[in-house]
C-alpha positions, 0 to 999 in steps of 0.5 A: 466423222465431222463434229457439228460447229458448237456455239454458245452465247452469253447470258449475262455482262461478263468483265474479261480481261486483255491480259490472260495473267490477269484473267488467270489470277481471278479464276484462282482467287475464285477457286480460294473463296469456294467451300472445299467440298466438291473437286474444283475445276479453273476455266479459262475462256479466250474470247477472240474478235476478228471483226469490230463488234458492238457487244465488246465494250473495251473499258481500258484506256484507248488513246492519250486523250480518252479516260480509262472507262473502268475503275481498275485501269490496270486490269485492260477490261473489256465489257461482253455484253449478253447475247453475244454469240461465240463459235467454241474453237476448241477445250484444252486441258491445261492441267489436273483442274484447269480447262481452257475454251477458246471462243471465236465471235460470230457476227449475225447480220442486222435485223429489223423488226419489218423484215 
C-alpha cells in the first residue's frame, strides 16, 4: 500500500550547514551538553533545493567579490527561514542513536492577499 507523502515545515530560522561533517560535529556536541537522564538520540536532517528558494538564505561566501554573510565563515552556513516547507524523502537509521531525514523543498505558488 502507498504511504501519504509527509510534510513538514518549519517553525523557526534554523542555521544548517553545506558540509554534513560540519553539521555532524554540532549534533554531537548537542548530545555532550544534554543531562544524561533519558537515551539520546542525533538527527540529522538534509535539507535538499532543487529549485532556487527565497526561504534559503545562503551566509557563506558566494563569489570573490561578496563578504561571508556569516560570522563563522568556515561553517558554509545557509539560513532556513520559518514556514519553509519540505517534502520527507525518507528516515534512515544510521546507527544505535543516530537517524537521518532527508527533506526535499516544496515551492508553493505565490499568493496575494486579492486573490
Amino acid at each position: 500500500a502507498q504511504q501519504p507523502e509527509s510534510l513538514l515545515q518549519t517553525k523557526h530560522f534554523s542555521s544548517t550547514s553545506q558540509s554534513r561533517s560540519v553539521a555532524e560535529e554540532f549534533a554531537y556536541a548537542a548530545r555532550l551538553n544534554s543531562s544524561g537522564d533519558q537515551p539520546e538520540y542525533r538527527v540529522l536532517f538534509t535539507f535538499h533545493f532543487p529549485d532556487p528558494c527565497d526561504q534559503a538564505i545562503n551566509l557563506s561566501r558566494i563569489s570573490d567579490t561578496q563578504p561571508c554573510l556569516s560570522e563563522f565563515e568556515d561553517e558554509l552556513e545557509v539560513l532556513i527561514l520559518p514556514w519553509t516547507l519540505f517534502h520527507v524523502q525518507s528516515v534512515q537509521r544510521e546507527s544505535a542513536s543516530m537517524y537521518t531525514i532527508e527533506l526535499v523543498s516544496v515551492l508553493l505558488p505565490p499568493r496575494s492577499f486579492t486573490s
